[in-house]
N, CA, C and O of each residue as an XYZ file, in Angstrom:
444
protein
N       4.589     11.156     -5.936
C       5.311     10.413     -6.954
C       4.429     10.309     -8.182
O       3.253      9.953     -8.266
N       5.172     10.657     -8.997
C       4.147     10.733    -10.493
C       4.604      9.269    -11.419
O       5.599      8.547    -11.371
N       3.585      9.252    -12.102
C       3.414      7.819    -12.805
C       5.079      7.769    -13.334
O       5.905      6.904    -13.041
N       5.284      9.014    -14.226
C       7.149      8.890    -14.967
C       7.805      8.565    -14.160
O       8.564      7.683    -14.561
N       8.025      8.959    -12.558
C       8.943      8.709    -11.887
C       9.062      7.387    -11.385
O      10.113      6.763    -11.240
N       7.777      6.960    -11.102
C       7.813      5.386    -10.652
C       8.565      4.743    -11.557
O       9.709      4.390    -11.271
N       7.932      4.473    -12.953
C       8.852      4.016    -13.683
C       9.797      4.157    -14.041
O      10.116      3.119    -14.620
N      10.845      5.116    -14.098
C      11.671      5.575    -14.236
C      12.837      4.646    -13.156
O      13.935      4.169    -13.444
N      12.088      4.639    -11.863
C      12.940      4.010    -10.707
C      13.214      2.807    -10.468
O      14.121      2.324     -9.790
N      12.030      2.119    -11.310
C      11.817      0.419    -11.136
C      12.316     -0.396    -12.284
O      11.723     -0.541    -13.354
N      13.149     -0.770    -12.043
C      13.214     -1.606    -13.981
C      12.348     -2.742    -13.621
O      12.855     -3.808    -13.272
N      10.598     -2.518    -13.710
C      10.076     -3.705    -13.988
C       8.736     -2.957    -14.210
O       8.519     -1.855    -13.706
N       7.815     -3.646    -15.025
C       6.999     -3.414    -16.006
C       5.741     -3.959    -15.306
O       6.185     -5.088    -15.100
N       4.455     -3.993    -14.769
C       3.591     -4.790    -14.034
C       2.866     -5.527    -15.588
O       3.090     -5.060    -16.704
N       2.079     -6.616    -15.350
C       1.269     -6.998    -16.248
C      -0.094     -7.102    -15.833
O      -0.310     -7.469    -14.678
N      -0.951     -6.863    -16.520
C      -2.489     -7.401    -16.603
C      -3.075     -6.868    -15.000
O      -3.165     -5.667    -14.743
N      -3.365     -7.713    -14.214
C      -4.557     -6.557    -13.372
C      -3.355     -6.208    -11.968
O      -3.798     -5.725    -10.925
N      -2.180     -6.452    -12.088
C      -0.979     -6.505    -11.379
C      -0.889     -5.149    -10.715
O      -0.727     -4.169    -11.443
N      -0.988     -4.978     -9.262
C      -0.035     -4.032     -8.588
C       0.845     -4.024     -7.738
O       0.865     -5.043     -7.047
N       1.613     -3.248     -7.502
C       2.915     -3.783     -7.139
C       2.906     -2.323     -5.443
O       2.738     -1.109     -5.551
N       3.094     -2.949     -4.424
C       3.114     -1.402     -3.281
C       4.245     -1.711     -2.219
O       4.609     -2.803     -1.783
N       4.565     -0.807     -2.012
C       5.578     -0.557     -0.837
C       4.621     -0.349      0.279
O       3.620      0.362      0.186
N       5.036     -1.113      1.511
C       4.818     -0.878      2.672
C       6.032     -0.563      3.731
O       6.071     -0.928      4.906
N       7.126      0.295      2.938
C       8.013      1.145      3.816
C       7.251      3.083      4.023
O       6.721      4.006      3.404
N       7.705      2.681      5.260
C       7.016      3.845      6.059
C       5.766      3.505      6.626
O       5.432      4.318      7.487
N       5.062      2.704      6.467
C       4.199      1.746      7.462
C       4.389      1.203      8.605
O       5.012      0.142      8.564
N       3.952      1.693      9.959
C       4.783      1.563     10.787
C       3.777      0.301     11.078
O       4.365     -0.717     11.442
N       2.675      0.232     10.997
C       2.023     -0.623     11.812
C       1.505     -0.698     12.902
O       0.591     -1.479     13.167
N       2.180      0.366     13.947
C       1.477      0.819     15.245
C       0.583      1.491     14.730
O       0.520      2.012     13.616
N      -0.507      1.461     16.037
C      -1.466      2.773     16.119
C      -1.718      3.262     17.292
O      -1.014      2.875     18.225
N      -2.825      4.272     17.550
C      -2.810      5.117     18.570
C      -4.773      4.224     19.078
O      -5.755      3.884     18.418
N      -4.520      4.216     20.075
C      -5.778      3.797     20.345
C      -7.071      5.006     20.808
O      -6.272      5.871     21.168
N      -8.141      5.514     20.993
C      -9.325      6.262     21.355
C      -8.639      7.408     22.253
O      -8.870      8.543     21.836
N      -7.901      7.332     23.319
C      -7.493      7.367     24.763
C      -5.413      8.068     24.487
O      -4.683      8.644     25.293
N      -5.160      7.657     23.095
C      -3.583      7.965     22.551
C      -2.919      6.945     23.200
O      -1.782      7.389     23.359
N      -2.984      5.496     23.811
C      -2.307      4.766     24.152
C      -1.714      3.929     22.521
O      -2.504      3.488     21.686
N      -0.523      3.888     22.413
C       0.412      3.301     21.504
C       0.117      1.574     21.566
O       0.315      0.850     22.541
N      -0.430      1.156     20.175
C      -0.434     -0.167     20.195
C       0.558     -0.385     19.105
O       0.438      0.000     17.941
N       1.631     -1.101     19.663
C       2.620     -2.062     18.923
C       2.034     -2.609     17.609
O       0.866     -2.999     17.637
N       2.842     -2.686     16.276
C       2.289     -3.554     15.206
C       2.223     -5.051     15.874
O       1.199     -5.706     15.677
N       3.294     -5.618     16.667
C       3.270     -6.758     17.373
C       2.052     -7.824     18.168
O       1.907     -8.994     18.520
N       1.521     -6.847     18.161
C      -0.131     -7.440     19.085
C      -0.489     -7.907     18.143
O      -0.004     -7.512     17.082
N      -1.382     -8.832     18.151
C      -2.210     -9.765     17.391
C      -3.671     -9.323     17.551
O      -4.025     -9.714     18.664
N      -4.315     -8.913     17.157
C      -5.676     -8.548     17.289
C      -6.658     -9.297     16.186
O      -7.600     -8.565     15.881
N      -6.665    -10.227     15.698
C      -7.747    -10.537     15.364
C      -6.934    -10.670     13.160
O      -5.746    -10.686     12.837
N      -7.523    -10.699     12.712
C      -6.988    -10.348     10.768
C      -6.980     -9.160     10.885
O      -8.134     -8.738     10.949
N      -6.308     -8.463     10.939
C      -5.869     -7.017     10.547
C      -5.315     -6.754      8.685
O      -4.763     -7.564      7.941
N      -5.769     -5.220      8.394
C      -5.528     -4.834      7.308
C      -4.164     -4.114      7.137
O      -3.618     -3.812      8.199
N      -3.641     -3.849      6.213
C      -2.377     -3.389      6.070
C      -2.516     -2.041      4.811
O      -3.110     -2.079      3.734
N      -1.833     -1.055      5.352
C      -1.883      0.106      4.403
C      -0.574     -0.279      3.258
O       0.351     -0.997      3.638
N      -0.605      0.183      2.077
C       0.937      0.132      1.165
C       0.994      1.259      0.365
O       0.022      1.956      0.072
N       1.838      1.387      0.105
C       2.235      2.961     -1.316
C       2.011      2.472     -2.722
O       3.075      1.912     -2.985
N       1.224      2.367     -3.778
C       1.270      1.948     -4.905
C       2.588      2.502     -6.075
O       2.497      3.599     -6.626
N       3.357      1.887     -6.235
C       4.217      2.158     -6.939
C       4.555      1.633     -8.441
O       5.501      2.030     -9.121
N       3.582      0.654     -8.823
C       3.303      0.159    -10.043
C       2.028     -0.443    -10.466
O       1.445     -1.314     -9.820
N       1.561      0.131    -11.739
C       0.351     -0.940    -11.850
C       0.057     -1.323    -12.933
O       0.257     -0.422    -13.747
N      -0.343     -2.259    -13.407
C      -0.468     -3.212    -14.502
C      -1.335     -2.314    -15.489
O      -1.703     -1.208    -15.093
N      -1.817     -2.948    -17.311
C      -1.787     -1.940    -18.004
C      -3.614     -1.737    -17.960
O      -4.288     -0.854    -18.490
N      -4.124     -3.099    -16.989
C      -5.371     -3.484    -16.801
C      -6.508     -3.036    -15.236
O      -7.683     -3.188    -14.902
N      -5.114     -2.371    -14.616
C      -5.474     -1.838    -13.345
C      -6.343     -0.634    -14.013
O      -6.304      0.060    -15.029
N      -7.407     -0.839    -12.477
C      -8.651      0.255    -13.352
C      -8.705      1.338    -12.322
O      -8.796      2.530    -12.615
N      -8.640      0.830    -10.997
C      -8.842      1.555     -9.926
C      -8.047      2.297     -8.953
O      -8.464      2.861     -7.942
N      -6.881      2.226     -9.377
C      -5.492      2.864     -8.550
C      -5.016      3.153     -9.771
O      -5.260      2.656    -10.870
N      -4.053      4.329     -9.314
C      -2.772      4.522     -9.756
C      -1.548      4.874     -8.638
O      -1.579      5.285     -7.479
N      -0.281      4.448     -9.711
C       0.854      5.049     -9.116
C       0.572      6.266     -7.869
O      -0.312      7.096     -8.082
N       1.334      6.319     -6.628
C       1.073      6.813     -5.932
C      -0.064      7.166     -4.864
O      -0.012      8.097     -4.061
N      -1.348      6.018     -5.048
C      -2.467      5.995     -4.094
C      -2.312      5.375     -3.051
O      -1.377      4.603     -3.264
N      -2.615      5.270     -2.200
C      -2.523      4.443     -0.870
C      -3.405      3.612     -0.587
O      -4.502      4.036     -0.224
N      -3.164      2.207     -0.678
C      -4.319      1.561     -0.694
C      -4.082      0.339      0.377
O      -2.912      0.079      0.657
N      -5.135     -0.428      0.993
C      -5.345     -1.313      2.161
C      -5.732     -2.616      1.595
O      -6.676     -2.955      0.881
N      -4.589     -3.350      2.188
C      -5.110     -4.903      1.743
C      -4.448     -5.864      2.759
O      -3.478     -5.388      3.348
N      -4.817     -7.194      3.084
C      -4.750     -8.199      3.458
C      -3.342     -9.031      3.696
O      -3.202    -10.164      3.235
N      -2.279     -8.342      4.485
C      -0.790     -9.126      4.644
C      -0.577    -10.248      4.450
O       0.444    -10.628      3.877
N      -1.994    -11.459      5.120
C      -1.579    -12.873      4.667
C      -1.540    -13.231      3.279
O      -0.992    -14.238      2.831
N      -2.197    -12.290      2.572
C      -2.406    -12.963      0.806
C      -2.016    -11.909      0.267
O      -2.577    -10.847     -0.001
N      -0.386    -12.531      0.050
C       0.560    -11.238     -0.825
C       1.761    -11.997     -0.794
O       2.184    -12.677      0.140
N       2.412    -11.757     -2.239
C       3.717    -12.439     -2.333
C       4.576    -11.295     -2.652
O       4.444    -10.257     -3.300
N       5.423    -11.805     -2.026
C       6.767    -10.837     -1.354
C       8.308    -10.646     -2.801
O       9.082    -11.574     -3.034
N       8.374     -9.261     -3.528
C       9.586     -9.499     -4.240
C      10.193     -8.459     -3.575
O       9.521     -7.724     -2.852
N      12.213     -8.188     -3.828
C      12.824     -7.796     -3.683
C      13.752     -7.249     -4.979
O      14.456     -7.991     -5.664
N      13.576     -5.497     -5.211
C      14.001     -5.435     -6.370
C      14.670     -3.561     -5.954
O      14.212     -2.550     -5.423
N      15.777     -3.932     -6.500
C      16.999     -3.296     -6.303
C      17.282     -2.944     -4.499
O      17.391     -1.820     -4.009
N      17.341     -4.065     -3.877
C      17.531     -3.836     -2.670
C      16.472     -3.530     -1.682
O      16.786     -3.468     -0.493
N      14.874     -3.273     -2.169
C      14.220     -3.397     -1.187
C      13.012     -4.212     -1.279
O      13.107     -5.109     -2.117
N      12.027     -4.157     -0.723
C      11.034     -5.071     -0.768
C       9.628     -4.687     -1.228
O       9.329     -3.627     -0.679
N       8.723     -5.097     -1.959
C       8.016     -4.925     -1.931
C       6.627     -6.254     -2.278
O       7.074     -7.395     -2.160
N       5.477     -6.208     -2.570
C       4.768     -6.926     -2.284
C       3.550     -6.637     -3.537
O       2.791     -5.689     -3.740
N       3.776     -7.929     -4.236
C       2.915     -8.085     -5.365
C       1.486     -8.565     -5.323
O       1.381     -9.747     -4.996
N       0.366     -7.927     -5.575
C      -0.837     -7.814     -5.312
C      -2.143     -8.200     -6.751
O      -1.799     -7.548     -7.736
N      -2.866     -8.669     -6.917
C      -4.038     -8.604     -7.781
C      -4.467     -7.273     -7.444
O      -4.283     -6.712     -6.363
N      -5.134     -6.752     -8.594
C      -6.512     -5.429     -8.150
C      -7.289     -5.888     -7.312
O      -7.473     -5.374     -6.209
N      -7.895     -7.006     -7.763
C      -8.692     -8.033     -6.843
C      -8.573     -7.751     -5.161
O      -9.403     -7.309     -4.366
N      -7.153     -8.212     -4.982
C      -6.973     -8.233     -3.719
C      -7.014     -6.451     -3.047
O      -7.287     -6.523     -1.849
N      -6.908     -5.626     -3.297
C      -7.053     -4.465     -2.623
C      -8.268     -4.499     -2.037
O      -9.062     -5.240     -2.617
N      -8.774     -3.812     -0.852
C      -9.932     -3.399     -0.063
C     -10.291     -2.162     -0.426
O     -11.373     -2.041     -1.001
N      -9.695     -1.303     -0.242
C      -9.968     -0.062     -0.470
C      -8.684      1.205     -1.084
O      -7.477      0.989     -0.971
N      -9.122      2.185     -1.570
C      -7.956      3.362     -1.827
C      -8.395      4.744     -1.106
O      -9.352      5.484     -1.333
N      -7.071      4.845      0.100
C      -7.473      6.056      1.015
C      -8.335      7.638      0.084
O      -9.110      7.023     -0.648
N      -8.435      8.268     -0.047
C      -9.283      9.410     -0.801
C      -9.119     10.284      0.475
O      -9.655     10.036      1.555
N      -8.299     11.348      0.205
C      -7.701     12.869      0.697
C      -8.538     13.647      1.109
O      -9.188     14.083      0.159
N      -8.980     14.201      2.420
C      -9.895     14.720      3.024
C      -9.326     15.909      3.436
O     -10.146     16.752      3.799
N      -8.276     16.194      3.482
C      -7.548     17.747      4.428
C      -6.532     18.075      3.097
O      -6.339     17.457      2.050
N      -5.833     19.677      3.785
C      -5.188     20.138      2.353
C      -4.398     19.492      2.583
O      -3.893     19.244      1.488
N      -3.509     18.634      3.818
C      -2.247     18.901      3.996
C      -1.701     17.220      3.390
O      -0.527     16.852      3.433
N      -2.730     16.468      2.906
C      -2.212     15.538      2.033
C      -2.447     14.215      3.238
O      -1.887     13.209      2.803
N      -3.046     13.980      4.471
C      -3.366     12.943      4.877
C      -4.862     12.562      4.870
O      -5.694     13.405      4.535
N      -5.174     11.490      5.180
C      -6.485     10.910      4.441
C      -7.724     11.037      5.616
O      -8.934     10.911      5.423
N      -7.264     11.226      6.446
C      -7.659     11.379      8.083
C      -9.061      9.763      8.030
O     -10.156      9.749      8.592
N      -8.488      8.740      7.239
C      -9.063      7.718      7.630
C      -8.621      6.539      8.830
O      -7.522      6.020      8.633
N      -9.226      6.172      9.798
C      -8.749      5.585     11.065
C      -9.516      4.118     10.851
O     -10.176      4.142     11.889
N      -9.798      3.141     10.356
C     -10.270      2.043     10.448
C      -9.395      0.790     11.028
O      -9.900     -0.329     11.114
C-alpha cells in the first residue's frame, strides 16, 4: 500500500506525532518451538501486538504508511471509520518496525 492510496481510502488526515494501524489480518495465534498452535486467547504474561500502519501524522519520523509495526494492546484507543476498526497510537507508543529479511516480503521476525 503506497502512501496515495492510504489516503485516498481514509477520509481522515493524522496530526502531529499521530499513527493510525490496522490490526486486521492479525490473527494473534502463534506457533510454538515444537509447531503446537497457541490460541490468541491464552494469557501469557503483557504480550505485544503486531498492526498495519495505514496513516501517519505530518511529525511521524519513523514509520510510514504501510510498515508493520509492534505495540502494546492495553495503551491504544480504539476508532471506527467507514465500517472498520482501527487503533490510534503516539510514535511514542510503537516498540519496534518489522524490517524485511527474505524476497518474498515477510519479516521472518518471531519475538
Amino acid at each position: 500500500m503506497s502512501d496515495s492510496d492510504a489516503s485516498e481510502a481514509l477520509p481522515i488526515r493524522m496530526l502531529h506525532d499521530r499513527v493510525l494501524v490496522s490490526t486486521e489480518g492479525e490473527s494473534g495465534e502463534r506457533r510454538s518451538g515444537g509447531g503446537i498452535v497457541i490460541p490468541a486467547t491464552v494469557a501469557i504474561g503483557r504480550r505485544l501486538a503486531w498492526a498495519l500502519v495505514v496513516a501517519a501524522g505530518a511529525n511521524v519520523r519513523s514509520v510510514k504508511v504501510g510498515d508493520r509495526v509492534l505495540f502494546d494492546p492495553e495503551d491504544r484507543a480504539e476508532v471506527e471509520i467507514r465500517g472498520k476498526d482501527y487503533v490510534l497510537l503516539r510514535e511514542r507508543d510503537l516498540h519496534a518496525v518489522s524490517a524485511e529479511r527474505t524476497s518474498d516480503g515477510r519479516t521472518g521476525l518471531y519475538l
